[in-house]
C-alpha positions as CSV (number, residue, x, y, z in Angstrom):
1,X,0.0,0.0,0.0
2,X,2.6,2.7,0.8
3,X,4.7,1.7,-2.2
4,X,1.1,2.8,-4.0
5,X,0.8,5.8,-2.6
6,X,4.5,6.4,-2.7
7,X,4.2,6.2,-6.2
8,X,1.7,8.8,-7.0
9,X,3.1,11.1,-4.9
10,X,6.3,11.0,-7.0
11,X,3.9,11.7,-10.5
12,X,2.3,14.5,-8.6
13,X,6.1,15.8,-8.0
14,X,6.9,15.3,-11.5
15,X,3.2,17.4,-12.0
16,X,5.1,20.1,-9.9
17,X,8.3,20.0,-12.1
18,X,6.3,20.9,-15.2
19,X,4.8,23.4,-13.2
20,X,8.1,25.1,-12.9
21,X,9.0,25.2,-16.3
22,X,5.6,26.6,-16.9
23,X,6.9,29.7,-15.1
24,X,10.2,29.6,-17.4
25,X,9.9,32.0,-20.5
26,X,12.2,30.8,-23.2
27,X,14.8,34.1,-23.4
28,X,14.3,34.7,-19.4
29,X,15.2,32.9,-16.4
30,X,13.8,34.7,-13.8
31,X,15.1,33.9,-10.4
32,X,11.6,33.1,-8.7
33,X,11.5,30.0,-11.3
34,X,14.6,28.6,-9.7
35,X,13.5,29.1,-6.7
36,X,10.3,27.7,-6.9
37,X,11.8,24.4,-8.6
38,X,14.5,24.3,-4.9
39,X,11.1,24.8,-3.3
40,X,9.4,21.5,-4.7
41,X,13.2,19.5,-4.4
42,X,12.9,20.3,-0.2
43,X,8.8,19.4,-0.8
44,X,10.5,15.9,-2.2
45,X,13.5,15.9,0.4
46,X,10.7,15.9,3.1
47,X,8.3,13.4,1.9
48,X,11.6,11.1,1.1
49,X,12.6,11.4,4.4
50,X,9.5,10.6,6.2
51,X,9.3,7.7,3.6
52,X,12.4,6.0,3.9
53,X,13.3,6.4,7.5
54,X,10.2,7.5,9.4
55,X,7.9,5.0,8.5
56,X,8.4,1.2,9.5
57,X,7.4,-1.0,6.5
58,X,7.6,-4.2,8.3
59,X,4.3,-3.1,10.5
60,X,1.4,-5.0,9.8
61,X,-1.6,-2.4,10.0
62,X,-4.9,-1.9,7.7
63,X,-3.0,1.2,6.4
64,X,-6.4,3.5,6.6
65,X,-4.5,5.8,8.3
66,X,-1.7,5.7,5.7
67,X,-4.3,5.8,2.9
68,X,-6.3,8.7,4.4
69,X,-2.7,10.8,5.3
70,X,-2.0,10.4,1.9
71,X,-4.8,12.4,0.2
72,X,-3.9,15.3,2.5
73,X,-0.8,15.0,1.3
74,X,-1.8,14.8,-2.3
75,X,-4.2,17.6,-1.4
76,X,-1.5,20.4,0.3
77,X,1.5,19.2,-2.4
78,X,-1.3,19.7,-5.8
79,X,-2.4,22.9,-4.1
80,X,1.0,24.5,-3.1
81,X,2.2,23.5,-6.4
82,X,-0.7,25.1,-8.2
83,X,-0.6,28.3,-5.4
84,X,3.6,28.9,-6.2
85,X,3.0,28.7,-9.9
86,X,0.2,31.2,-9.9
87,X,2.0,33.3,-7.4
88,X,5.0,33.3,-9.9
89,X,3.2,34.6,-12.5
90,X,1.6,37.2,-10.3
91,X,-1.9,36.2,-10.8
92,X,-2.9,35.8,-7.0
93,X,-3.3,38.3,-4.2
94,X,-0.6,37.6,-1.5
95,X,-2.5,37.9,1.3
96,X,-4.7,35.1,-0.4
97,X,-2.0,33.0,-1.5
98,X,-0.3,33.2,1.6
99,X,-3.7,32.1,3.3
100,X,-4.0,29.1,1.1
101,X,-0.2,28.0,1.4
102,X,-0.3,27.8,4.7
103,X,-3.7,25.7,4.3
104,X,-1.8,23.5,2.0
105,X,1.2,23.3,3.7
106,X,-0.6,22.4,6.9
107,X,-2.5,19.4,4.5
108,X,1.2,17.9,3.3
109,X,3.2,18.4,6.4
110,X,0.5,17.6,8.5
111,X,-0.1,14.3,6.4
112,X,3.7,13.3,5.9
113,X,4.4,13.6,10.1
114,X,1.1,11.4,10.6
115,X,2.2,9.0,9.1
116,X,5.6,9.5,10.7
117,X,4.1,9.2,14.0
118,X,1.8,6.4,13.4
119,X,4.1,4.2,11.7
120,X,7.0,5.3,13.4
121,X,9.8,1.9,13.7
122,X,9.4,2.8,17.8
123,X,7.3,3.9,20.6
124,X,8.3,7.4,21.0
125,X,6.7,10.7,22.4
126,X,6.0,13.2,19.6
127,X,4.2,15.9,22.2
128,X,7.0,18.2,22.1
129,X,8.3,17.9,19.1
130,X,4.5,18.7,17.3
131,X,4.2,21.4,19.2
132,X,7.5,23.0,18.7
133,X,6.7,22.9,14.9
134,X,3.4,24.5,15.2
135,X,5.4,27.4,17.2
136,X,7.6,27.6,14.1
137,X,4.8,27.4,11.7
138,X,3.3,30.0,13.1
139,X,6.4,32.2,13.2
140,X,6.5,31.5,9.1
141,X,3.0,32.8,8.9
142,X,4.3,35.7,10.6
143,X,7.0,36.1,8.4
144,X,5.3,35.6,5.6
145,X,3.0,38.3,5.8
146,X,5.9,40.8,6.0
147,X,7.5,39.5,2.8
148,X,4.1,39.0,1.1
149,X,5.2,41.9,-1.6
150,X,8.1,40.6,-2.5
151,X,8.1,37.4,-4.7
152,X,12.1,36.3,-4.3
153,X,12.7,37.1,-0.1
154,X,9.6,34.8,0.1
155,X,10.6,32.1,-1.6
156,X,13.8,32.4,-0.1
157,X,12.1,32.2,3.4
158,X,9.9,29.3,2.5
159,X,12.9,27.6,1.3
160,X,14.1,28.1,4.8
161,X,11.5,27.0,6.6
162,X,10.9,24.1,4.8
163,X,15.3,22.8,5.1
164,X,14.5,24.1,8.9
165,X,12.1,21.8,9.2
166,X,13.2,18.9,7.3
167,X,16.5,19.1,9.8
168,X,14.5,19.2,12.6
169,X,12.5,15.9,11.6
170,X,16.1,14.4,10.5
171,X,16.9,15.1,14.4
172,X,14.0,13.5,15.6
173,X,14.5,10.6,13.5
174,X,18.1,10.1,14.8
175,X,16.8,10.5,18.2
176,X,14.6,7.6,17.5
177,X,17.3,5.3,16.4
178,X,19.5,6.2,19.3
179,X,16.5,4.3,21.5
């Protein structure tokens, strides 16, 4: 089952990478376009991460968590994706794409650490780790809104946030091994 979903997740990333050249004109690389293609590599970087060392495949479950996870994780990657392109191309508000990226980001983080957490390889307390990360989000909402104007600082920041918190779910993952 998690191979399955695994799967589509990986055409929806290759749906973002055609995304990205969408925002590519043909005589002008602007430097949003690049970083919105770094921006969907850390999207993949996460989700690999979770994947491949987060999530025990040798647990013998029903998977209806893992299958219901995974459409909020299709859900927040397809939105983002769609959100960042249309941002690019300055055909959204900020204030409303900033609105609806942390909606979407809250979908595909939020679905990616459940099934973390679920299907983690040990028992382990998540508690403080969660709710250091929502402290964090919120601080990137914050943030956001004072960049909102500016396309390249934002993206930039994003970028941040999301290698900030790829790091901190690499540490927690360590710590688990450690046990």
């Amino acid at each position: 089952m998690t191979e399955r979903y695994s799967l589509f997740t990986l055409l929806l990333f290759g749906e973002a990478v055609i995304a990205v050249a969408g925002t590519i004109l043909f005589d002008d690389i602007r430097i949003s376009s690049v970083l919105f293609f770094l921006l969907i590599v850390v999207l993949f970087l996460f989700y690999h991460t979770i994947y491949k060392s987060g999530i025990d495949h040798q647990k013998t479950t029903a998977g209806l968590i893992l299958i219901h996870s995974h459409y909020f994780v299709f859900a927040g990657l397809e939105l983002s994706i769609v959100l960042y392109e249309n941002y690019i191309n300055d055909r959204l508000q900020p204030l409303f794409f900033i609105l609806c990226l942390a909606l979407s980001l809250i979908c595909f983080l939020g679905g990616t650490l459940i099934n973390m957490i679920i299907y983690t390889k040990k028992e382990h307390n998540y508690l403080p780790f969660i709710s250091k990360n929502v402290l964090y989000f919120v601080g990137w909402i914050v943030i956001a809104l004072l960049l909102q104007d500016f396309i390249a600082p934002f993206l930039l920041v994003n970028i941040a946030f999301l290698l900030f918190l790829l790091y901190k779910v690499k540490q927690e993952l360590k710590i688990l091994t450690e046990k």
